[in-house]
PyMOL Python script that loads the backbone (N, CA, C, O; Angstrom):
from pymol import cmd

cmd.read_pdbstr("""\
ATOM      1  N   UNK A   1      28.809 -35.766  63.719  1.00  0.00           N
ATOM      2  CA  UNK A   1      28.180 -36.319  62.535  1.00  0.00           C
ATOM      3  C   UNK A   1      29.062 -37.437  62.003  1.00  0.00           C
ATOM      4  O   UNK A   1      30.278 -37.388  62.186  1.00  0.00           O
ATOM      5  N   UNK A   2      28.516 -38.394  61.383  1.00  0.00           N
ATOM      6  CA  UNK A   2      29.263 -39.423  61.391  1.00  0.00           C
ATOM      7  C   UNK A   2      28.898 -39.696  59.919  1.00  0.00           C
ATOM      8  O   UNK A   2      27.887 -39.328  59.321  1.00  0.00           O
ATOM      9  N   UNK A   3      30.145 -40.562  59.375  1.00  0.00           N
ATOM     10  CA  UNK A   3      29.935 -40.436  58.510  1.00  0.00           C
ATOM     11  C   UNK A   3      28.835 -41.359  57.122  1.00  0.00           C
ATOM     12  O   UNK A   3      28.665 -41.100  55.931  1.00  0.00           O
ATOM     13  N   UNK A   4      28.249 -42.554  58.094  1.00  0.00           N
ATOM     14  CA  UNK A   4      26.884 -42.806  57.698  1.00  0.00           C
ATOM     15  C   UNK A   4      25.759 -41.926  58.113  1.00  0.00           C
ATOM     16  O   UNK A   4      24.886 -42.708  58.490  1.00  0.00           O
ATOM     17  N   UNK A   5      25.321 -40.702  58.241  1.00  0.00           N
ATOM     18  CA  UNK A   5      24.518 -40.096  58.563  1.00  0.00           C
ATOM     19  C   UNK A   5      24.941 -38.859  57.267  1.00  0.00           C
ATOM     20  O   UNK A   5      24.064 -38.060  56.940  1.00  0.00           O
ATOM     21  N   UNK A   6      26.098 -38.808  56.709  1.00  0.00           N
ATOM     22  CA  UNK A   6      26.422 -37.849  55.334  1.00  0.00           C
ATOM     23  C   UNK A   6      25.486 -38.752  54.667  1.00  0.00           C
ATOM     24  O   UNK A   6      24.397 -38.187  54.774  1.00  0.00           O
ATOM     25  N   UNK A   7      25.316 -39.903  54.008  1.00  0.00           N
ATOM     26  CA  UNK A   7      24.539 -40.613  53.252  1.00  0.00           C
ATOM     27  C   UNK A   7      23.428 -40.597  53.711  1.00  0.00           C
ATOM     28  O   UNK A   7      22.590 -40.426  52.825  1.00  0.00           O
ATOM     29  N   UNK A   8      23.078 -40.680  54.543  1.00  0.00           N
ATOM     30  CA  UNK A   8      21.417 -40.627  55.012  1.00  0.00           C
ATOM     31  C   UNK A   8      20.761 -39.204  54.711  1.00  0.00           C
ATOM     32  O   UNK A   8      19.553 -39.315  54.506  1.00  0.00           O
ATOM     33  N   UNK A   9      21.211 -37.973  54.635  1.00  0.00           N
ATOM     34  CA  UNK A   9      20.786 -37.211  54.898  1.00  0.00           C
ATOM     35  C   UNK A   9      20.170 -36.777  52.893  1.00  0.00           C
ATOM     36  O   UNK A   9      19.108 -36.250  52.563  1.00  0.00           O
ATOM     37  N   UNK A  10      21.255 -37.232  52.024  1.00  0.00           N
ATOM     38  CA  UNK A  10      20.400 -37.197  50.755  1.00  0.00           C
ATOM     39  C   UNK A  10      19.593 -37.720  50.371  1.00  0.00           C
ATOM     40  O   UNK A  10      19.588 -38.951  50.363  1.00  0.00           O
ATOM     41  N   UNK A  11      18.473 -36.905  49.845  1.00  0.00           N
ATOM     42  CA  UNK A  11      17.517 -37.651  49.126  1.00  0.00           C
ATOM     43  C   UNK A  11      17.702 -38.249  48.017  1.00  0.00           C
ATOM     44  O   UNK A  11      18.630 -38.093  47.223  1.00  0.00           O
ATOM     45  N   UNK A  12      16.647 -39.070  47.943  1.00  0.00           N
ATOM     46  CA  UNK A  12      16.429 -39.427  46.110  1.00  0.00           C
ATOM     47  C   UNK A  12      16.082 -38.882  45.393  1.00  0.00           C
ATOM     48  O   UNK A  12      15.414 -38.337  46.272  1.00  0.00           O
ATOM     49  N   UNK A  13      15.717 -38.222  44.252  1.00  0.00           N
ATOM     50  CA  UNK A  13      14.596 -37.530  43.843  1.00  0.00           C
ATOM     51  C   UNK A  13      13.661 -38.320  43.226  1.00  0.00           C
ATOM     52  O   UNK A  13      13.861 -39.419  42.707  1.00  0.00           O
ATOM     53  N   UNK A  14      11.933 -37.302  43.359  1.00  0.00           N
ATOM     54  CA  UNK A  14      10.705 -38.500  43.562  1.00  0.00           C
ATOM     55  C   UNK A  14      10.811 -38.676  42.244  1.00  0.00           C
ATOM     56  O   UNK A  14      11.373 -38.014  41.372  1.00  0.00           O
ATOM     57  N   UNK A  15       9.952 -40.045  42.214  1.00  0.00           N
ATOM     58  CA  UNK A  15       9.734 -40.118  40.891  1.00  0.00           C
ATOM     59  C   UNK A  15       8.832 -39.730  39.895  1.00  0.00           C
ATOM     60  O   UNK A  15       8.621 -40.131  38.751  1.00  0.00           O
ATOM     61  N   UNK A  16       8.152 -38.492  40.890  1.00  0.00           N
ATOM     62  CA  UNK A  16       7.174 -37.850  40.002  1.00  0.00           C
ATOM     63  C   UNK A  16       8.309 -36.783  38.895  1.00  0.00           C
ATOM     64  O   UNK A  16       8.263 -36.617  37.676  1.00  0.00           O
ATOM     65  N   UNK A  17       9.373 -36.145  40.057  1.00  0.00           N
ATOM     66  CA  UNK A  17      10.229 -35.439  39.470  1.00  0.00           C
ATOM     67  C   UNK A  17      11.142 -35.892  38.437  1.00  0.00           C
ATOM     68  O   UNK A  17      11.438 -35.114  37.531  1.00  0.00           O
ATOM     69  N   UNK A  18      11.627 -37.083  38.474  1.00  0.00           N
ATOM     70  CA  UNK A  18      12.217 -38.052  37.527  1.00  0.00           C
ATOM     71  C   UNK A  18      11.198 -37.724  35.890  1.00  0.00           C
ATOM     72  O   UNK A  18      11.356 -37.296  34.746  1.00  0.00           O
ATOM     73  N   UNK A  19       9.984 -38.360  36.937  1.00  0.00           N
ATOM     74  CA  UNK A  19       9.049 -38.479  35.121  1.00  0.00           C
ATOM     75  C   UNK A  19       9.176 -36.936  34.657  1.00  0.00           C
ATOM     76  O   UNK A  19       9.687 -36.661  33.572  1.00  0.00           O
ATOM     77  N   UNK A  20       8.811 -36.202  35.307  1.00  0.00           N
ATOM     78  CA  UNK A  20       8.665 -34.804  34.673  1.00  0.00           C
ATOM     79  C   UNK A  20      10.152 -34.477  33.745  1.00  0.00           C
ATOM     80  O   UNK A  20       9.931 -34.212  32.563  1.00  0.00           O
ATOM     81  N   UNK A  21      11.068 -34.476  34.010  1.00  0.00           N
ATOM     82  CA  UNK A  21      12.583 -34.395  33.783  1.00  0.00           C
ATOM     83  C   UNK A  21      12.396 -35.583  32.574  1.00  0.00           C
ATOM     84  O   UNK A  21      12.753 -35.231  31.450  1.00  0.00           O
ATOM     85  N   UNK A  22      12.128 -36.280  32.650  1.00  0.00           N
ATOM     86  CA  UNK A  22      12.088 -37.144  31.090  1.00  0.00           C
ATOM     87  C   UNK A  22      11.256 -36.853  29.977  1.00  0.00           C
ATOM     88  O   UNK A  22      11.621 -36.960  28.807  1.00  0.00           O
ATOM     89  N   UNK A  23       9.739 -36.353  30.489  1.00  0.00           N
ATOM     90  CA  UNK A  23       8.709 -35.972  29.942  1.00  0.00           C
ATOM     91  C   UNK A  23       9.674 -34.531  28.915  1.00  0.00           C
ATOM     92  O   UNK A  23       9.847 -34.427  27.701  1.00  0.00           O
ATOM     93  N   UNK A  24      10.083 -33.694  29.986  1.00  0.00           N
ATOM     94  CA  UNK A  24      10.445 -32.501  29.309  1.00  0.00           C
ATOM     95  C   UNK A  24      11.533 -33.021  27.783  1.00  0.00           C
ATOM     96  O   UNK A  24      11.283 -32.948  26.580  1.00  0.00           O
ATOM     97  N   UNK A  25      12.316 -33.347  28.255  1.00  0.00           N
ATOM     98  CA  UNK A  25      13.391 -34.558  27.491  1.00  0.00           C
ATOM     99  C   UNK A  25      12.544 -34.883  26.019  1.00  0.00           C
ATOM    100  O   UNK A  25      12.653 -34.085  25.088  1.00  0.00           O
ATOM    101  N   UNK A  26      11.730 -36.067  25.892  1.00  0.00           N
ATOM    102  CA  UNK A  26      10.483 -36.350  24.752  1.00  0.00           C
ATOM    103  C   UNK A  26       9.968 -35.130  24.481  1.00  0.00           C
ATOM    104  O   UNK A  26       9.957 -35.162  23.251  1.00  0.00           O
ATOM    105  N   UNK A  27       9.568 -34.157  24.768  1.00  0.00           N
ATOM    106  CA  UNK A  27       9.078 -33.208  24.040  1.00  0.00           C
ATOM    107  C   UNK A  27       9.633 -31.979  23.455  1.00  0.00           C
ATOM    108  O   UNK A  27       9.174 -31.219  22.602  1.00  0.00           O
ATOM    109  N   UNK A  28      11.221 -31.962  24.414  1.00  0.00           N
ATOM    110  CA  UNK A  28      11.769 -31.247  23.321  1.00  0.00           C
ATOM    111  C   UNK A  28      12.366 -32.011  22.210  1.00  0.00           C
ATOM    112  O   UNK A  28      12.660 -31.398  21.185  1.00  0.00           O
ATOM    113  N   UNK A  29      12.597 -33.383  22.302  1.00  0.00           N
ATOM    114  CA  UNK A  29      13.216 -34.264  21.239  1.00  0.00           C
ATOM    115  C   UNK A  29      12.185 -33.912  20.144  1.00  0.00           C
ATOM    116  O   UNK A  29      12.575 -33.469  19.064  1.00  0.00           O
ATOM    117  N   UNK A  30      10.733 -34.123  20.435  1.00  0.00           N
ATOM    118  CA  UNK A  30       9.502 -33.848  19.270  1.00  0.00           C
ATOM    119  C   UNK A  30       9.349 -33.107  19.042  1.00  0.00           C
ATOM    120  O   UNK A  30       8.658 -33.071  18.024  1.00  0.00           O
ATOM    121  N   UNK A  31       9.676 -31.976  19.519  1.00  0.00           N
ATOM    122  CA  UNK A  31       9.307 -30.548  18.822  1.00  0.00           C
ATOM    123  C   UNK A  31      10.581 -30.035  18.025  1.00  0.00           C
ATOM    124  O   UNK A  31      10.484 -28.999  17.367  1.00  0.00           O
ATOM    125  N   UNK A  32      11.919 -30.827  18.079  1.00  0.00           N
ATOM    126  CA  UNK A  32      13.079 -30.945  17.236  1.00  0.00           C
ATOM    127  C   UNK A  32      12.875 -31.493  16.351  1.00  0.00           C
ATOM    128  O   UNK A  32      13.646 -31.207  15.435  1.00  0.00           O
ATOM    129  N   UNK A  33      11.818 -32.548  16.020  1.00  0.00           N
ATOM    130  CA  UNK A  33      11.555 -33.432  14.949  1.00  0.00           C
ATOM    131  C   UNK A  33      10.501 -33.719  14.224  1.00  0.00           C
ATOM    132  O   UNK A  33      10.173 -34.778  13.689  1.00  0.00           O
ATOM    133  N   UNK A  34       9.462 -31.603  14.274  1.00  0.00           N
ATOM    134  CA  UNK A  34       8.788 -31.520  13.734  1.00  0.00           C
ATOM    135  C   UNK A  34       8.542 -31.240  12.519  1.00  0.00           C
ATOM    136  O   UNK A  34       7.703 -31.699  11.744  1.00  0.00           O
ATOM    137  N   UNK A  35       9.264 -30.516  12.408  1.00  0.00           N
ATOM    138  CA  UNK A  35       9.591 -30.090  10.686  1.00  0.00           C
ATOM    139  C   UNK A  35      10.442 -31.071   9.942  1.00  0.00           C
ATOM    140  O   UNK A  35      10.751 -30.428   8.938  1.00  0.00           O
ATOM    141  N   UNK A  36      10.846 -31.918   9.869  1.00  0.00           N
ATOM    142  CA  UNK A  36      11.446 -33.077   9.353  1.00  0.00           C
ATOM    143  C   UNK A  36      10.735 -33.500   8.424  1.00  0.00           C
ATOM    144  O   UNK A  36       9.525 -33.360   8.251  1.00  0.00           O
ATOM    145  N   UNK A  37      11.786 -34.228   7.584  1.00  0.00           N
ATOM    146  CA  UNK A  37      10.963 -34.465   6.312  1.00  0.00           C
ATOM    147  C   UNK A  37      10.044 -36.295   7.106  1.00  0.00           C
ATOM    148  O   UNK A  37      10.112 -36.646   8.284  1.00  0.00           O
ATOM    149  N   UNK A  38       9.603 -36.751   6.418  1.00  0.00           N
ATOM    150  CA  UNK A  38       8.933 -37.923   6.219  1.00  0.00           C
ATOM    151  C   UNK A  38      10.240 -39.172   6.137  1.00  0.00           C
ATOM    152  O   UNK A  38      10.021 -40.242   6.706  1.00  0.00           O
ATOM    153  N   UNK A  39      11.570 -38.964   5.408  1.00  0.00           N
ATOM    154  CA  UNK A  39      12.276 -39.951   4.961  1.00  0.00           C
ATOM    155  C   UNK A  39      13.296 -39.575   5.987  1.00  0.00           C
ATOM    156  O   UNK A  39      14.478 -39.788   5.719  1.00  0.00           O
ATOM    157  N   UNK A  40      13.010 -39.104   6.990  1.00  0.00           N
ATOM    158  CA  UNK A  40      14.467 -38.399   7.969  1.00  0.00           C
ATOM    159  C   UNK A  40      14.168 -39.970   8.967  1.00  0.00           C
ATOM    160  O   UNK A  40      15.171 -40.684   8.995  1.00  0.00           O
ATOM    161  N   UNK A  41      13.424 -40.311   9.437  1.00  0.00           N
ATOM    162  CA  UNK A  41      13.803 -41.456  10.463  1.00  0.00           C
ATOM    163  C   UNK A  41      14.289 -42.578   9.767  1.00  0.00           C
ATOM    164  O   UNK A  41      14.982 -43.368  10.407  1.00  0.00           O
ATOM    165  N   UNK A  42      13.970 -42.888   8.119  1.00  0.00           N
ATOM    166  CA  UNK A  42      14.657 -44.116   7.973  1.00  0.00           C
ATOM    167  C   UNK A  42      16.129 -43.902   7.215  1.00  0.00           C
ATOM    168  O   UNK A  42      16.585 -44.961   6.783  1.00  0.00           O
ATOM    169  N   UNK A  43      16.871 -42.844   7.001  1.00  0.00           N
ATOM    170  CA  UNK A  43      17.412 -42.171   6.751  1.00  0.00           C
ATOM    171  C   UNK A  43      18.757 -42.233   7.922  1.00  0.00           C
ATOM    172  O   UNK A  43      19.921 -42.491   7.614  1.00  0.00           O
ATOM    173  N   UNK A  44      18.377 -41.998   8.983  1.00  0.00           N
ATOM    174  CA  UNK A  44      19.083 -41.784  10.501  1.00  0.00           C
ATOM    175  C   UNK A  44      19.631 -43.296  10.392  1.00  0.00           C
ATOM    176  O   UNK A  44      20.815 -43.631  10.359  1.00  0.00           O
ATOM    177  N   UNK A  45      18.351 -44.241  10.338  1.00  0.00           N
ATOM    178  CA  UNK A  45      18.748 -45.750  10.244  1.00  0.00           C
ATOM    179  C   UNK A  45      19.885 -46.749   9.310  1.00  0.00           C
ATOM    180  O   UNK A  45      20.652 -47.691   9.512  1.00  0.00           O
ATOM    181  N   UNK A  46      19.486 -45.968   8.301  1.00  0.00           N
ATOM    182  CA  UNK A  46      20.568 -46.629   7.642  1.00  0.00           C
ATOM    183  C   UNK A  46      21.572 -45.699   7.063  1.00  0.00           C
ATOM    184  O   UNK A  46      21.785 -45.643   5.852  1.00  0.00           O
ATOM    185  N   UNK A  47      22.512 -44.581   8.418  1.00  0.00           N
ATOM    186  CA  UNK A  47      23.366 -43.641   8.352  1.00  0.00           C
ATOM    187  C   UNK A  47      24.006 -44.948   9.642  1.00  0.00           C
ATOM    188  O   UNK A  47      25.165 -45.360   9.607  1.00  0.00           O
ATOM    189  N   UNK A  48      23.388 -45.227  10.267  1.00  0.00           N
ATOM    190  CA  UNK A  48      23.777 -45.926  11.677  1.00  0.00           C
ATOM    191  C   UNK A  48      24.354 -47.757  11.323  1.00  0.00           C
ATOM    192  O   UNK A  48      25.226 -48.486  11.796  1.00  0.00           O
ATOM    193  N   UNK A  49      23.293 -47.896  10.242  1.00  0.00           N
ATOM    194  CA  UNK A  49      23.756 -49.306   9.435  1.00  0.00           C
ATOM    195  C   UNK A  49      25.223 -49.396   8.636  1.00  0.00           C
ATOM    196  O   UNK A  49      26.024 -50.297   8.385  1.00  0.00           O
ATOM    197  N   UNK A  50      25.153 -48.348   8.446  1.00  0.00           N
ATOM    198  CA  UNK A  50      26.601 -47.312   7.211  1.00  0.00           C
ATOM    199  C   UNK A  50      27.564 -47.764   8.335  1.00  0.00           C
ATOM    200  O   UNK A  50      28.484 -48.536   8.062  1.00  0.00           O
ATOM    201  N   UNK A  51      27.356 -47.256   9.719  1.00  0.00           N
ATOM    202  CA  UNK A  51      28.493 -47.243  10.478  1.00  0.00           C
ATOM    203  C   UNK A  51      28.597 -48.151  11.191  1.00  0.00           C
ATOM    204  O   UNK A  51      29.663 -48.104  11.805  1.00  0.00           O
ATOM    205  N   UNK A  52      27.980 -49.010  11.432  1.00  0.00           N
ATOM    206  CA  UNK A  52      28.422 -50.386  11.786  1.00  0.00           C
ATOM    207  C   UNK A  52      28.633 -51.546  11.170  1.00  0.00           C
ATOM    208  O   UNK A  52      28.761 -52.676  11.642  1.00  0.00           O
ATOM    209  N   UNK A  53      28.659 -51.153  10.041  1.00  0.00           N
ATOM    210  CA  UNK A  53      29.498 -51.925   9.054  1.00  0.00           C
ATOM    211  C   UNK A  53      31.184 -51.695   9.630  1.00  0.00           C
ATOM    212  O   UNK A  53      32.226 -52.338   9.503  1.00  0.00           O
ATOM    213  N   UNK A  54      30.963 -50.972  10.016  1.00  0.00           N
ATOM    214  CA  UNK A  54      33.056 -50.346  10.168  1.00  0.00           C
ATOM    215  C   UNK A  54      33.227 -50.310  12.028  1.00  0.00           C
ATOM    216  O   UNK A  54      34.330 -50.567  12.510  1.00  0.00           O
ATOM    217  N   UNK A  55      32.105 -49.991  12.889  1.00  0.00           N
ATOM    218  CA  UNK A  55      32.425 -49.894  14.026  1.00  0.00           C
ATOM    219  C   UNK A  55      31.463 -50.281  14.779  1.00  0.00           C
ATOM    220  O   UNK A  55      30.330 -49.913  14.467  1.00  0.00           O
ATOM    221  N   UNK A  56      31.626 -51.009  15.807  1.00  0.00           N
ATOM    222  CA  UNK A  56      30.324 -51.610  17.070  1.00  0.00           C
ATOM    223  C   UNK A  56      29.783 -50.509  17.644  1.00  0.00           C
ATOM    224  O   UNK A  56      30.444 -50.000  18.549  1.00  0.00           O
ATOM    225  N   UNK A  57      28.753 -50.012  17.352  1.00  0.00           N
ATOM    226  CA  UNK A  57      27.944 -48.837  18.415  1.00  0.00           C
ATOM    227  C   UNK A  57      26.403 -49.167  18.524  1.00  0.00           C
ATOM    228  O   UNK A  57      25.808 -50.121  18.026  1.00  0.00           O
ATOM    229  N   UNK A  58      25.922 -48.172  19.276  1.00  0.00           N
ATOM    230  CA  UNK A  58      24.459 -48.431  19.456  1.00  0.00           C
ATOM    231  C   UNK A  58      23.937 -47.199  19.101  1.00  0.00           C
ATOM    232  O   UNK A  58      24.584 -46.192  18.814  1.00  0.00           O
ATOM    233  N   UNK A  59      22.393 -47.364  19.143  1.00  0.00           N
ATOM    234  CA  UNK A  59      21.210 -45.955  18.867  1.00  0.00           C
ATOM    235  C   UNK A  59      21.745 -45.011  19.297  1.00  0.00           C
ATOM    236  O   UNK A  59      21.936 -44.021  18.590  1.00  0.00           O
ATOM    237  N   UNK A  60      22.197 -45.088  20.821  1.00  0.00           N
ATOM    238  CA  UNK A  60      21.961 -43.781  21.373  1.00  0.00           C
ATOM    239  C   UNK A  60      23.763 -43.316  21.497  1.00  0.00           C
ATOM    240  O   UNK A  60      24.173 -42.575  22.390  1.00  0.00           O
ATOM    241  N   UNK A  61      24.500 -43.813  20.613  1.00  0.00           N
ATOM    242  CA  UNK A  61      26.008 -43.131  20.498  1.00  0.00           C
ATOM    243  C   UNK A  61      25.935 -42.508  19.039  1.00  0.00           C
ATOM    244  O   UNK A  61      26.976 -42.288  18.420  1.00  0.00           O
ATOM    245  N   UNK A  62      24.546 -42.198  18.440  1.00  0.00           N
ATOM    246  CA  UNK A  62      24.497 -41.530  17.380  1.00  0.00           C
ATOM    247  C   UNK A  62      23.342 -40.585  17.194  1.00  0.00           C
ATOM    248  O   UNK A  62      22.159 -40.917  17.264  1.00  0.00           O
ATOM    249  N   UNK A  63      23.717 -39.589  16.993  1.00  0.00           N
ATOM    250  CA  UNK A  63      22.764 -38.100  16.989  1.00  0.00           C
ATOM    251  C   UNK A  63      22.892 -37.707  15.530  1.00  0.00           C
ATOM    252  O   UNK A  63      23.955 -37.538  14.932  1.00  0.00           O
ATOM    253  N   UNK A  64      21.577 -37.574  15.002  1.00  0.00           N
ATOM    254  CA  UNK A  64      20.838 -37.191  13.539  1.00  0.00           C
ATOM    255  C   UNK A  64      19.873 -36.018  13.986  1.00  0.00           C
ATOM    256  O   UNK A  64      18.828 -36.074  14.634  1.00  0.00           O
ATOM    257  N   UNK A  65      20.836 -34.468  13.201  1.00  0.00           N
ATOM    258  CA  UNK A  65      19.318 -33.609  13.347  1.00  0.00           C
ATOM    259  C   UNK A  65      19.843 -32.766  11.972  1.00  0.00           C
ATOM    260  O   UNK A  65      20.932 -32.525  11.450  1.00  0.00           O
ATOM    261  N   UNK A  66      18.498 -32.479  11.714  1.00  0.00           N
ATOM    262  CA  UNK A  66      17.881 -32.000  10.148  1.00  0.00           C
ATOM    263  C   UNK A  66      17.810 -30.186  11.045  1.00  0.00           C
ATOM    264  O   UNK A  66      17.148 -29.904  12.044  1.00  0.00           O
ATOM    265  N   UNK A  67      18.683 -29.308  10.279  1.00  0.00           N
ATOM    266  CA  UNK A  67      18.475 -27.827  10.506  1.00  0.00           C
ATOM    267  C   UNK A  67      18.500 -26.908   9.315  1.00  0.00           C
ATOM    268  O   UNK A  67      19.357 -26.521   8.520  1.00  0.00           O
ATOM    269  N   UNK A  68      17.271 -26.721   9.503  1.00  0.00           N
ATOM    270  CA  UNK A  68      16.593 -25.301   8.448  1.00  0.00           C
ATOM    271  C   UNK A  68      17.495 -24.015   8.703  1.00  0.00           C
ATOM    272  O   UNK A  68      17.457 -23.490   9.816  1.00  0.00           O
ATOM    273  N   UNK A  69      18.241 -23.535   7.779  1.00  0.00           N
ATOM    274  CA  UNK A  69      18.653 -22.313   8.022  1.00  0.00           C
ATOM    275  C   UNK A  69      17.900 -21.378   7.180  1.00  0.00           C
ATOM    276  O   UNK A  69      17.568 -20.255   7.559  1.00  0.00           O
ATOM    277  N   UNK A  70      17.658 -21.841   6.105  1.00  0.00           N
ATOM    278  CA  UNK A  70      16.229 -20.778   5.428  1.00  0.00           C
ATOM    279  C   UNK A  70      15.382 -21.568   4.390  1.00  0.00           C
ATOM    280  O   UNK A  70      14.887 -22.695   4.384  1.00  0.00           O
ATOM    281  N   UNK A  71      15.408 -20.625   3.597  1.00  0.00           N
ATOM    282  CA  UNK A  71      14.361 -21.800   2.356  1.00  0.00           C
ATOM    283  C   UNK A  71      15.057 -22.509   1.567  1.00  0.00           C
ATOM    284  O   UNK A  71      14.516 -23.509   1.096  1.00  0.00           O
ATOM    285  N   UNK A  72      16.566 -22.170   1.168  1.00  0.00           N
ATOM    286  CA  UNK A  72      17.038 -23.351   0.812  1.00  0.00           C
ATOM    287  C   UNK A  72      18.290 -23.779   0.893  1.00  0.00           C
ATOM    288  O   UNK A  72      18.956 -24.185  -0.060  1.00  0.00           O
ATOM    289  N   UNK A  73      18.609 -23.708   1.922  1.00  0.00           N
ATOM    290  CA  UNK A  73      19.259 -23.902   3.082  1.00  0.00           C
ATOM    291  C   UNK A  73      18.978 -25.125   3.943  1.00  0.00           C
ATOM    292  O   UNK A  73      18.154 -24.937   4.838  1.00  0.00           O
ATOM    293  N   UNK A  74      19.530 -26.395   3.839  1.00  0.00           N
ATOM    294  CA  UNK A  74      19.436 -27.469   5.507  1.00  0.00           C
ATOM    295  C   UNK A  74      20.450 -28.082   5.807  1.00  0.00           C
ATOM    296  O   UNK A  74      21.332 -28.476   5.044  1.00  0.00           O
ATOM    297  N   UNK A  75      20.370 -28.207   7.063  1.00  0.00           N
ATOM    298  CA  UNK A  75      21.892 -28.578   7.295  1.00  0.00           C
ATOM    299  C   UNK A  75      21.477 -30.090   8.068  1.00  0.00           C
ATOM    300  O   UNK A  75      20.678 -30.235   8.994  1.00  0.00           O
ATOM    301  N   UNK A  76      22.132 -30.943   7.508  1.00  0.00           N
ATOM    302  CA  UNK A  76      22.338 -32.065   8.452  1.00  0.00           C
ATOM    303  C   UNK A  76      23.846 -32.795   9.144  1.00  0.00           C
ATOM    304  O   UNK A  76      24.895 -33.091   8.572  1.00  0.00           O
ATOM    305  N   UNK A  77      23.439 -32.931  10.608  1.00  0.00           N
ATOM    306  CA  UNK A  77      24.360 -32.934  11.872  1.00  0.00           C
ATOM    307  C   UNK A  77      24.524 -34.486  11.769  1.00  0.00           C
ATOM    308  O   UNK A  77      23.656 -35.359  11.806  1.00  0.00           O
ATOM    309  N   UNK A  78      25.892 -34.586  11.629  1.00  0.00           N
ATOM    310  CA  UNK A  78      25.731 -35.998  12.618  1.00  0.00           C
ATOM    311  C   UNK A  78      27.019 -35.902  13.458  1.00  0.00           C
ATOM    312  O   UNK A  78      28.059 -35.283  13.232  1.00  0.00           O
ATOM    313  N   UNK A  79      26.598 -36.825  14.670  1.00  0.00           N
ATOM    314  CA  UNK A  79      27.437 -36.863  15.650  1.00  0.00           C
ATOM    315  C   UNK A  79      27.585 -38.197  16.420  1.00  0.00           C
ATOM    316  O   UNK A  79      26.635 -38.612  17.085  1.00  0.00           O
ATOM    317  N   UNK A  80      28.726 -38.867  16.350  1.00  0.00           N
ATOM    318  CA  UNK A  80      29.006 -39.787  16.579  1.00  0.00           C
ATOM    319  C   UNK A  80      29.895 -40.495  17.823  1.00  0.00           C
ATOM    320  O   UNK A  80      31.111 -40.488  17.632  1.00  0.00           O
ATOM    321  N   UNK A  81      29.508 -40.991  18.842  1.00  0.00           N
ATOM    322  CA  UNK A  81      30.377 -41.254  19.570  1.00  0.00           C
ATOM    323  C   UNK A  81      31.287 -42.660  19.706  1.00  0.00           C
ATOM    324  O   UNK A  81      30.986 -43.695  20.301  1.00  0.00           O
ATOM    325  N   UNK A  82      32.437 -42.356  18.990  1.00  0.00           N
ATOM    326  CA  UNK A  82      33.062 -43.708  18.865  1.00  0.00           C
ATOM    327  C   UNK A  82      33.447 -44.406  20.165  1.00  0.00           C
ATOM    328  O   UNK A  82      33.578 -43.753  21.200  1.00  0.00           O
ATOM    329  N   UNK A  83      33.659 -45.931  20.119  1.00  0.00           N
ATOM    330  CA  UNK A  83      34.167 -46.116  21.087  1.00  0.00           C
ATOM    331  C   UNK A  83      35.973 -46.341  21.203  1.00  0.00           C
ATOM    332  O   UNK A  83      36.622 -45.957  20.229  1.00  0.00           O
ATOM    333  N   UNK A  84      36.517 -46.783  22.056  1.00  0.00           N
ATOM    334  CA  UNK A  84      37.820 -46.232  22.558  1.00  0.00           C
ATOM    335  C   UNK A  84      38.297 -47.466  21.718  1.00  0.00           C
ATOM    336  O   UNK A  84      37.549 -48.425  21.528  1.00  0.00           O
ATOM    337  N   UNK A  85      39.674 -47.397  21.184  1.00  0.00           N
ATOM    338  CA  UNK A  85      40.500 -48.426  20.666  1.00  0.00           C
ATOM    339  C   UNK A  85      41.277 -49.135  21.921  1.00  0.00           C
ATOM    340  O   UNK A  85      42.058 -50.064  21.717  1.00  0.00           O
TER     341      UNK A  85
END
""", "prot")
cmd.dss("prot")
cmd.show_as("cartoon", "prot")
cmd.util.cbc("prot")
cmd.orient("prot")
């Protein structure tokens, strides 16, 4: 066996399987962001405006989630991935 025939022998995966694997992805994101209030997406936005005032990042190096622990009880997450100095 040689060792261009190690590379040949993996597949790709199809891209039906790809879509499905993303599909799943969007719908658990939406069913995380059902109970949310109305003012939670513009809210996320200018938590992200807040922080680039002070540091260069993008959308997806910042995670916003709204958690119900009871009736009056919510907790909000943020999580931030800075970049390296």
């Amino acid at each position: 066996m040689s060792l261009l025939d190690y590379f040949k022998s993996k597949k790709k995966p199809s891209t039906a399987v790809m879509a499905k694997e993303r599909l799943q992805i969007i719908v658990a994101h939406q069913r995380g962001q059902r109970d949310t209030p109305d003012y939670f997406p513009q809210m996320k936005q200018e938590i992200i405006a807040v922080i680039r005032k002070y540091v260069p990042i993008s959308d997806d190096q910042v995670s916003v989630q709204l958690d119900q622990n009871d009736a009056n009880l919510s907790v909000l997450e943020l999580n931030v991935t800075l970049p390296d100095r």
